[in-house]
Every structure is written in C-alpha cells, then in structure tokens.
C-alpha positions, 0 to 999 in steps of 0.5 A: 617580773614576768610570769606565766609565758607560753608557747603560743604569742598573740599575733604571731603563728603557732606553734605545731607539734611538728615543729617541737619534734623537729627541734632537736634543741627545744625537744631537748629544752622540753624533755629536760622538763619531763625527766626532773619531773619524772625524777622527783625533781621540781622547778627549784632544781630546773631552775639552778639548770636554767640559771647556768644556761642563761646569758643574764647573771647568775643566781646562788638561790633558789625558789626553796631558799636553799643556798641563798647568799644574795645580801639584801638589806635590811633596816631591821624595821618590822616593816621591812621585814614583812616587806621582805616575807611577803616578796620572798614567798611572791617571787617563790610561788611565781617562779614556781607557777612559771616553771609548771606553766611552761611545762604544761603549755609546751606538753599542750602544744606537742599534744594539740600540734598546729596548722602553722610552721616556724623556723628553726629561728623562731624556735630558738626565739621562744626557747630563749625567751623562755629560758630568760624569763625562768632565769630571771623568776629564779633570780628574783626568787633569790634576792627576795629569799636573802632580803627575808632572811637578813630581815628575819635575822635582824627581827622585828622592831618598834610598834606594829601598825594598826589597820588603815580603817580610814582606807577601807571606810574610803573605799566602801564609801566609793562603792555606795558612789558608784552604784548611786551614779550607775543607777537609773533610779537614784532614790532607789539606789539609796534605799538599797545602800542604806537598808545594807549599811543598816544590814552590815550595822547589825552584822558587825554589832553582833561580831562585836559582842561575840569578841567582847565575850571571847576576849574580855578575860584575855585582853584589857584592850579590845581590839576594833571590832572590824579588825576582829570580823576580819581576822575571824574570817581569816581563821575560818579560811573564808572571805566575804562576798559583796552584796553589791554588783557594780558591773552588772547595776552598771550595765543594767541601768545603760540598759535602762537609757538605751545606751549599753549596746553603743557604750560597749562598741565605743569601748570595743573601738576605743581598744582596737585604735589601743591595740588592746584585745580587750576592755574592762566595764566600767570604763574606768578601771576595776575597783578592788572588791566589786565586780567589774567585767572584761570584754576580750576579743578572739581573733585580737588574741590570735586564738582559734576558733573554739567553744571554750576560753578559761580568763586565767588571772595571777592576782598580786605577781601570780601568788593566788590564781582565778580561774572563769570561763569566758561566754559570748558577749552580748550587746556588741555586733559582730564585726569584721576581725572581731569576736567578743566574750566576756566574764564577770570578775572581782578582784579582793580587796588586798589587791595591788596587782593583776596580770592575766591569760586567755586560755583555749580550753580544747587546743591548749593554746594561750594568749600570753600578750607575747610572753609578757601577759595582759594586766587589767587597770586597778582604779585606785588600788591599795599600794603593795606596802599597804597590802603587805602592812594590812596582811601583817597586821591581820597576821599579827591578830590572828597569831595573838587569838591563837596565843589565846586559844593555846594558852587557854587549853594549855592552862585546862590540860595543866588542871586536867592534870591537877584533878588527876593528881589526887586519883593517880596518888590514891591509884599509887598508894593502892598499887604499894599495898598490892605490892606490899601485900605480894611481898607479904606473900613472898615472905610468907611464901620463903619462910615456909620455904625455909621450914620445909628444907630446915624440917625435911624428912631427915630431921624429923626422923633423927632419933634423938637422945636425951643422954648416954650413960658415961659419954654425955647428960642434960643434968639439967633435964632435956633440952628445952626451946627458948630456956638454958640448959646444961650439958655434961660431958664426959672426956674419958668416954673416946679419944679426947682422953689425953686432950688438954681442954674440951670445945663442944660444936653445937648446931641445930636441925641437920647442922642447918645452914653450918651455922655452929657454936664454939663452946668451951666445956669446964671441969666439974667439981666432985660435988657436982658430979655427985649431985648429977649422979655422973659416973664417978670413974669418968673425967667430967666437963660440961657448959651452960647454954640457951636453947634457941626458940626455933630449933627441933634437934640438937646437934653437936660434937667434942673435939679438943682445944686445938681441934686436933681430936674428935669425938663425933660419935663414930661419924654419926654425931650426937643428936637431941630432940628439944622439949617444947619445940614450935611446929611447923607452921609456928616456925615458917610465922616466926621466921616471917616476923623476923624478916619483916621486922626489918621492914616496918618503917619501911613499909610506914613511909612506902605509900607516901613516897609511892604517891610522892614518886607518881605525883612527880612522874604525872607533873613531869609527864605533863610538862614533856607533852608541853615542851613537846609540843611548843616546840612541834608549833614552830610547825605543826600544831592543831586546834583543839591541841588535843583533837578528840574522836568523832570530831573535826581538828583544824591542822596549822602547818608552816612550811617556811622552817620545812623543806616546803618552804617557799613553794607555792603550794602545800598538800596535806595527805596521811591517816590514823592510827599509825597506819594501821587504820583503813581511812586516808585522809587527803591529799587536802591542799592547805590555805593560808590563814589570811589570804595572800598571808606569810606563815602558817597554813591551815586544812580542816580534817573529820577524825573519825571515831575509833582514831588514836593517832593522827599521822600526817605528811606534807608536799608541794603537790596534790599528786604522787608524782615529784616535788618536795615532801616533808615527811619530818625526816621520815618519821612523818607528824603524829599528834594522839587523838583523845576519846577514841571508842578503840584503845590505842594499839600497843607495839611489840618491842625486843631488846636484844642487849649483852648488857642490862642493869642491875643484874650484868652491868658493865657500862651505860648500856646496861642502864639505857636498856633497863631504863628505856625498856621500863619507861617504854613499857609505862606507855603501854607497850609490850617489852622484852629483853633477851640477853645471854644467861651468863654464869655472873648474873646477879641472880638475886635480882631476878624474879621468877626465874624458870627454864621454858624449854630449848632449841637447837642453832648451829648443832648446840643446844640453847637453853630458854629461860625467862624471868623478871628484872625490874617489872621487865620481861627477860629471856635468857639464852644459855647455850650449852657449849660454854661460851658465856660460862666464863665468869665476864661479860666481856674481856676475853679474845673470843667476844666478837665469835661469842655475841655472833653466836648469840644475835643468830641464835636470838634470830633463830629464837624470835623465828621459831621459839618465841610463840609464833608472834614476831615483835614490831620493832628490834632494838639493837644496842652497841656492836655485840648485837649488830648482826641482828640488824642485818639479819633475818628480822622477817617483818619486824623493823629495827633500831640500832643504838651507838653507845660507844662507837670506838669498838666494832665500827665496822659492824656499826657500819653495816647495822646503821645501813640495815636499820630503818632507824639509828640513835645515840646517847645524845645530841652531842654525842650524834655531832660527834660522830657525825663524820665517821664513816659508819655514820655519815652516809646515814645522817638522815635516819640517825638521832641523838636522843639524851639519855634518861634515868628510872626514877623509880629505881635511882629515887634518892628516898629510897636509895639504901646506898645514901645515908638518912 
C-alpha cells in the first residue's frame, strides 16, 4: 500500500497556488476536505466519499471498522489472529495519516503557492492519483478490519510462541561484528564491546532478581528474564537506547584511513548512476536497532532552496512516524546538480518496513518519490510475521503482569474489607441502641402524650361521687385501683322502673377511647340489702367488678336490657373518683412498660440482625465495585485501581471496543471532581503499552491532592476541532480517587413521583422511588421526594409530619408539608381546591389536569419556596410528573424514567427530548420499547437500569408478614 502522497512529485513542476484556485474540480477535490473537517467529520467519513468516487472496486469498511463485511479468512490459529489485529490496526492508522497528510500538503501548497504552471491535465493526474491512493488505503483498511474480526470471532488457540531469543542474541552479536570491522583500532574496539557485555551482564542480572522477587509468589514458572526486561520497559512506555553508534564509529574510523571524503562521493556516484536521490552508510543497508545515516541529495529531490528539510520516515506501513531535521553533509563536494544533507537515524528493532518523505520546512513542499515514497534498504530485517509474534508475545506478558497487579490489589480491597467488617458491625449495632433508645424516647414521649390527653383538665376536675342516696352505692367501700368492687343499683330511682333487666355501661376517665363495659346487674336479696343498709322501698340490682390499675374516674350508666331506657343522670352521667389512683407520671411509665413489652425479643435480636444486614451490604458493595469495574477494564481501568490523592495514576485505555477504534491516535483530556475542580488534564496523546502493539493504550497522570473523582473523555485528536470522541455515551469515565484531603462533594437530587411506598403505593414506581431514593442517600447524597398530599396517605407511616407554610400557583393556595418516609425527606404539596382529596391516587377522569397542576405547582415550589437552593439533578417518574421535565427547571439538569410506557406516551415524548438523561426499569424493558416513537429518537441518552430492592425494608428476618 501507498501511504503519504503529496502534491508536489520529484522531478516534476510544482504545483502554485493559482493553479489549485483555478481548478474548479480539485478546489472542490480540497474544499470537500475542509468542510468533513470542519463538520466534525474525519478521514473514515472522507473515505466512504472517495470510495464511491474511485474507478477501483468498491469497499464496505471503513478505517474505524464500521460496517465492515469483507470475508477474510481465518484458520482460527492465534497466529493468524494476531496477524489479523496487527493488519487491521496497520492499514487503519495508514489510511488515516494518509488522509491528514493529503489535506495538509494541498492546505501547504495553496498557502506556499509556486513559481511553475500545470495544466488542467496535470491537475486532474494528481487529483486522480490522489484519490486512487485514499480508495485503495480504505479498501485496505477493510479487508484488514473483516480479516480482524473473523480472527477474533474465531479466537485464539493452541499454545503461544515463546520469544525468538535466538534472534535477538543473532542480531546483538551482529552488532558487536560491525563496530569490530568498522573500527580502526580493533583491540580497542573489543575492549569496549566487552566491558558493555559486562555492563549489560550486570543490568540484566539485577532485572532478574527484581522479577524473581515481584513474581515468585505469583508464577511457579519464571519467565526469561530478558523477556521480563523488555516487557517492563514496555509498561513503562520506554525504550532503551544503544549504547553503540555504528554510522558515526563507521565514519569515524573512514576518517581515521583517509578514506570518508572518497567513500561518500562513490556512494553519491553510485546513487546518481541509480537514480536515487539519496544513500544510506554504511552501505550495506540500515540494520535495526543501530544507527545508520541517510545522505540525500536536494536538487535530486526537486525541492527549492531552503534552510530547512524534516526526514519524515513511516516505520513498519506508516503505523509510528520520526521525525529529524536534515543539516548539511560534510565530506561530500559540492558538485554540479547536487546538494547534499544528512541525518543520523535508528530504526527500532521490531522493524520490518521503512518508507520515508523529505519535507521543506519553510514552502510546505514534499519529496514523495511521486506518490509512492522513498524506502530505506533494512539488512536483515525481522519479517512481518516475526514482528507480529514478537509484539504478541510481549502483549501477551504484559497482560499476565497486569493480571497479576490486578489480582493482587483486588485481593488487598477484598481484606481491606474484611478488617472493616468488624468496624462497619460494631458501628451498626451502635447505630440500633441509638435507635433503639429514639424509639424508647418516643415511646416515652406517646405515653406521656396519652396521659395528658386521658387526665386532661376535665377529668381532673370531675366531681366524683362515692354514692347517692336511693340511686346508686359501692357497698363494698369507694372504688379502688386494681382491687374489685361492688356497685349497687337501685332500678326505682329513674326510668328503668318498668324495665326487665338492668345493664350497667362503665367506662373510665372521660369515657377515654369509648372504650366501655357491658355488665349485667343482678337482684339483690333482702339480706343483702339489709347488710348494706340500702333503702328498703327500692327495687335494688348490683355487679361485681375489678377496678382497673390506670384508671382516675369511673364513669357509668344504666340502661335496660334491650337498651331501650336509660338512666344517664339527666345526660350528666355518674362519675367516681378511684381510691389509690397512680399519677400521672405513673401512668405515662405503665403505659410505656405495655408498649414496649411487646418488644423485647425484639429489641434482644435487633442488634444482631442490624450487624447481619450491614455485614451483607458492606460484602455486597464490595462485590458491585468488583463487578463494576471488570467489566469497565474491557476499556478502561487504572493502575493503582484505586488511585490515591497526591499521587500519580497510570491510565489504560482500548480504543478497539470504542468508537476510537482503529484510528491512529487516541488523546486523553478531562479533570476532577466531576468538573467541578479548576485543573484540567490534557489533552495527553496515549501510547501503546508495546510499541507498535494492538490493545490497550496507556497516559500517565498527577492526581492532585484535593481530587475525589477522575473524570476523563477520549478523541482521536489532540485538538478540539473534528474527529471521533468517546465520551462513554456522553456520560464521560469516572473512576473515585481515595485519600483526598476534600470529602467528595454530594448532589442535590429531587424526585418528583405521584407514587411512593409504603405510604401511597400503587404500583412498581412507589417502590423504585423510595428504594432509589434510600440507596442514593446511603452514598452520601442529599434527597428529597415531593409528592402530592392526598387524603389516602398511610399517615402512620410518616414520621414527623408538620405544615412549614405555603404559597399561592395559579390563584390556590398550596400547602407545604414536609415529613419523614423511610429516613427519606418528603414534602407535601396540598392544594386547596380539592384535587387530591378524592380518596385514589389515580382512576378518576381528571388525572392528566390534576398531575399538571402538581408538576407546576412543585416547579413553582422548587423556584421560590424551597430555601433559596435549587437541586442538581430532578427525577422524574412516569408521565404524571413529565411536564417538569419540559419545564422551568433553571439550572438543575433532569432525569426521566419510563416505568410503564402504555399511558401518556406523548408527554413521555416530550420529557425524553428535554432530559439530559432517560432510564427504564430494565435492559429488556429498554429493547422493548426501543422503536417506539417516544423512544427511538432518543437512544443515545436512554438506559435500561434493572430495578433494585431496600434490603432494609424487604429483609425477610424482620419481615412481621412471614410466619417464624
């Protein structure tokens, strides 16, 4: 393949800036250019134009991969499929260079402009050969793309190959030979080559011990320690440099004999009889990983006079560029026709390949040896397959070190969590007394409550009466708490005198609760009326009962059996005052005792269950974050995984599952805290972990230390302007920052839901917002939920309930009240005209104008009623409460979840445009409803969450509802 054309041919005229302005075609050909780039369009969209331009086949891929459908095939070796990787990511990074290059070379030739003139003929030449060469980069890039798919659909198999260490010993032991047969002095020259074997001897015994120690515990089988040296300079991004230089030892001992000025203008002959604008020394090619120079000749290059030439070389098809400014040779004559320069270059040791450009620093202009570039003779050169083993074993290394580093650290947070676990316990069962003892309180708190409303003023001053002659007497003497006693009564005395039968109703303090006694009263003997001394001339009935301990009054009447006639003391009914009657304060420590009985066992087994429960959620947390983040490394992860405060973090990222994937570069920019810290990082260009490798790439960042959240995006480019972003669907990568000297700020979130469990529960969403709203609140977050105050709320289940004021939305008044529902703040919007005092939540045929009037009015609460703060983030739930997200939110952003999408799908529609974000109840959920018109314009900001459940509120050990 062809890489890195230009407008300018050696040889040939150039190209002036007229002539491009004057060529309507190839001013169209260059404008095309512009406007993808300016449109955010980048060389995969340029070339699916070019493609369907070219003569040549078409292609159904793309540099990014998209689309792909060439059928490569595969043997499903691992071989082949690293063959496969390493082409795809070759041709992908070529055309994309190609494309930027041509761009840039016709923006340098309308900017430089030229001295010679074209006609329309030539123009259209270049402009062809322009276009042939991008088709044929793009169809490359697809066949390459559909060969690395099928290979990683197939998958790797059999046995990975190990290093070919006999290579590498061959090649340094072909770089001791040359310095010794370059070198004038040769007892010298060996000197210097042993005390560096001796040198290198060193350095790679202490590497040795160094991977003993890190790997010992981890892998029986240690690995060569060369292996091991390279592939730590791999993961440090760093190469080593010779020690030995080949060209210049070569130059200077020619020097030494007297022979460099007549050797270089042999060479310079023998190029120009070639027709070469250039020579390599030594002269038998460049040997990898040693330095050789390149002599090239000026005016052999078609190139104006300049002070300034960039060598510009594409190592292995263009997938790493170097880049050196060429000086003036010396040791070669001027002569006519010719003007030397030269530059000292090394080529790395994994490379098979090397096509190169002269380019004129100060016109612009390129020496592309006619579109098909220079290529500089390798001696001996690894094969592309050897490079591809050697980059995939190196690969394969570095991914079983990180294993390692991953495992280990995974293993430490999993301890780290077992020694909090006695902490997080103690902390629980803590947490219980404290609430144990609130709720002691409130008890306390309700029996004084109930003693105060049972002894109120009234009570306390009944006049009681411990008899009245010929109606009623305690034969037995005045009542008396907790003892039994007699009442006698005397059926004559008012108008039960006719009646068959007597029932005495008996209550206690003030009727208290209408909690009464039904007792039937017997005839008394004439004996015992004697012994009571009752009035003889009376019709006398009594019963025998026991006082209860609580009570201060009696209170009771007389009625017949059929209840039919009363006597009820003229509508003033009968009171006595109880002997031995306990205080007060007695009283509000009795009732405590009852209720709390109840309670016990409860309260025996309550710690333990409450260490239980946080035990389970601190082991449950810690296997999400797990989870969490293995399935973030398929392209993201850090080392350390948990980056610290004040320290650096290496960055892993792989653009191959990502919208980046195949392009030649990939940028990391972002900053902390969520945006809300002032440093930014970037934009960092990231490097592969082995050079030249396929995978993951790498950047090294300093985390500053008041940062708690690295957030980080990634492009294509290291400018703003263009190209492929991956932004993780717009919701940018996040990884938390442990240490920092600054608590990790907290958001604001509201939901503003027509349901909530337990205490107006309809459906699913009542448990979603209660549930959502808890765990939310658990991670140190601020929420509130606000909901209408309808008339059938569970009241009991909310705590603390009390009206803070209101306000006044489209001429009614709206009642604020705030509460207490399951540790969640709740406010309550009553408004006074009635609409939620029907006695549903839903059902009626007004329920579309009833939630409207409740979403406004909680805008109209958030904006002026709320404390002056507006929350960061709304949550919206269903259709009811849709309108607040197309309404005056002012800063706060929103979240709208679909929980039932078969009513009110047009409001659905409108919430979905206006929220910066769309759930669901779950993933299947989210596919379901995918197509639906309310949905589908918006896929890229909706998520299928699945539901989750309180552990706390549907824990099965204290769940009264099951039996024990």
């Amino acid at each position: 393949m062809q890489s890195h054309s230009r407008t300018c041919l050696s040889q040939g005229p150039q190209l002036s800036a007229h002539h491009w302005r004057r060529t309507p075609h190839l001013l169209h050909h260059q404008r095309r250019l512009t406007v993808y780039a300016a449109q955010g369009q980048t060389g995969t969209d340029f070339a699916r134009q070019q493609q369907s331009s070219s003569k040549g086949p078409k292609s159904n891929g793309t540099s990014a991969g998209n689309g792909a459908t060439s059928t490569g095939q595969s043997t499903g070796t691992e071989r082949d499929q690293r063959k496969a990787i390493a082409a795809k990511i070759s041709a992908a990074r070529a055309l994309a260079r190609k494309l930027a290059e041509e761009k840039q070379a016709a923006v340098n030739a309308v900017k430089q402009g030229a001295e010679h003139s074209m006609d329309e003929e030539e123009l259209e030449a270049i402009k062809q050969s322009v276009e042939q060469a991008t088709a044929e980069a793009a169809r490359e890039a697809a066949r390459a793309d559909a060969l690395a798919r099928a290979a990683r659909q197939m998958g790797p198999s059999g046995s990975s190959q190990p290093f070919d260490l006999e290579r590498l010993r061959a090649e340094n032991e072909a770089l001791q030979q040359l310095v010794l047969e370059v070198a004038h002095n040769k007892q010298e020259a060996q000197r210097k080559v042993a005390g560096l074997k001796q040198k290198y001897s060193n350095l790679l015994a202490k590497i040795d011990e160094a991977e003993e120690d890190q790997l010992a515990s981890a892998s029986p089988q240690q690995p060569d320690p060369r292996e091991s040296a390279a592939a730590e300079a791999d993961e440090e991004g760093s190469d080593t440099e010779p020690t030995q230089e080949p060209a210049v030892l070569a130059r200077e001992a020619l020097a030494r004999e007297g022979k460099l000025e007549s050797t270089l203008q042999a060479c310079a002959a023998d190029a120009a009889r070639k027709g070469n604008p250039f020579f390599v020394l030594p002269q038998e090619g460049v040997t990898v990983g040693q330095t050789s120079t390149l002599y090239y000749d000026r005016l052999k290059g078609a190139l104006p006079s300049t002070s300034k030439l960039i060598f510009k070389a594409g190592l292995n098809r263009w997938e790493s560029i170097q880049l050196k400014d060429l000086v003036r040779a010396e040791g070669l004559n001027p002569a006519d026709g010719s003007e030397w320069w030269s530059v000292d270059i090394q080529m790395p040791k994994d490379t098979f390949q090397v096509q190169f450009v002269i380019n004129d620093d100060v016109s612009g202009m390129v020496d592309n040896n006619k579109n098909r570039d220079h290529e500089l003779p390798l001696l001996n050169p690894p094969s592309e397959d050897q490079v591809t083993e050697s980059r995939a074993e190196r690969i394969k290394y570095w991914e079983k070190r990180i294993r390692q580093k991953i495992d280990a650290e995974e293993a430490a947070i999993w301890e780290e969590m077992l020694s909090a676990a006695d902490m997080v316990q103690e902390e629980a069962r803590q947490r219980y007394k404290k609430s144990k003892e609130s709720k002691e309180n409130e008890l306390m708190k309700e029996a004084r409550t109930i003693v105060e409303e049972r002894r109120s003023a009234v009570v306390m001053g009944m006049r009681g009466e411990s008899g009245r002659d010929g109606v009623f007497q305690w034969v037995t003497g005045p009542p008396t708490a907790g003892k039994p006693t007699t009442l006698a009564y005397n059926k004559n005395s008012d108008g039960l005198r006719n009646s068959q039968g007597v029932l005495l109703h008996l209550g206690y303090d003030g009727w208290w609760e209408q909690d009464m006694q039904e007792l039937p009263l017997k005839r008394m003997s004439d004996a015992k009326v004697s012994q009571h001394n009752l009035a003889h001339h009376g019709d006398w009935y009594s019963c025998q009962f026991d006082v209860l301990d609580t009570a201060f009054v009696l209170d009771f009447v007389f009625s017949d059996t059929a209840k039919r006639s009363w006597d009820n003391n003229a509508q003033k009914d009968f009171h006595s005052r109880v002997e031995g009657a306990v205080s007060g304060d007695d009283l509000a420590r009795l009732l405590y005792k009852a209720f709390k009985s109840g309670h016990e066992q409860e309260d025996e087994q309550g710690a333990v269950r409450a260490a239980q429960s946080a035990m389970c959620k601190l082991e449950i947390k810690a296997k999400a974050g797990k989870k969490r983040r293995e399935l973030q490394r398929q392209v993201l992860f850090t080392m350390p995984i948990r980056p610290k405060a004040g320290q650096s973090v290496r960055v892993y990222y792989n653009p191959d599952v990502t919208p980046l994937r195949g392009r030649p570069e990939a940028w990391l920019r972002g900053g902390w805290n969520r945006g809300a810290h002032q440093a930014q990082i970037g934009p960092l260009e990231l490097k592969p972990v082995v050079p030249g490798g396929v995978g993951f790439l790498q950047a090294e960042v300093q985390v500053p230390e008041d940062a708690s959240v690295l957030d980080m995006v990634f492009s294509d480019s290291g400018t703003t302007s263009g190209g492929f972003f991956d932004s993780n669907h717009g919701l940018g990568y996040h990884v938390p920052i442990r240490g920092s000297r600054v608590p990790q700020p907290s958001l604001s979130i509201c939901h503003i839901s027509v349901e909530m469990a337990p205490i107006a529960k309809v459906g699913g969403m009542g448990d979603v917002v209660t549930a959502l709203g808890r765990a939310v609140q658990e991670e140190g977050h601020k929420v509130e939920v606000i909901l209408p105050k309808y008339d059938c709320i569970q009241y009991d289940e909310v705590q603390e309930l009390s009206q803070l004021g209101d306000f006044f939305w489209n001429n009614t008044q709206v009642k604020v009240w705030q509460g207490q529902v399951e540790g969640l703040k709740t406010t309550f919007l009553e408004p006074c005209n009635g609409m939620f005092w029907v006695g549903c939540v839903y059902g009626r045929n007004d329920d579309a104008n009833r939630f409207n009037f409740f979403c406004n009015a909680a805008l109209e609460y958030l904006r002026h009623h709320a404390g002056g703060s507006r929350p960061d983030i709304i949550h919206c739930h269903d259709w009811p409460t849709a309108p607040v997200c197309y309404g005056d939110k002012g800063p706060s952003k929103s979240v709208f979840t679909i929980h039932n999408l078969n009513f009110g799908a047009d409001l659905i529609g409108r919430a979905m445009q206006a929220a910066q974000v769309g759930t669901t109840v779950s993933p299947t959920y989210a596919a379901e409803v995918s197509g639906h018109p309310s949905v589908a314009p918006h896929m890229n900001k909706f998520f299928g969450i699945i539901n989750g459940i309180d552990m706390d509120i549907w824990d099965p050990q204290s769940d009264q509802f099951l039996p024990r």
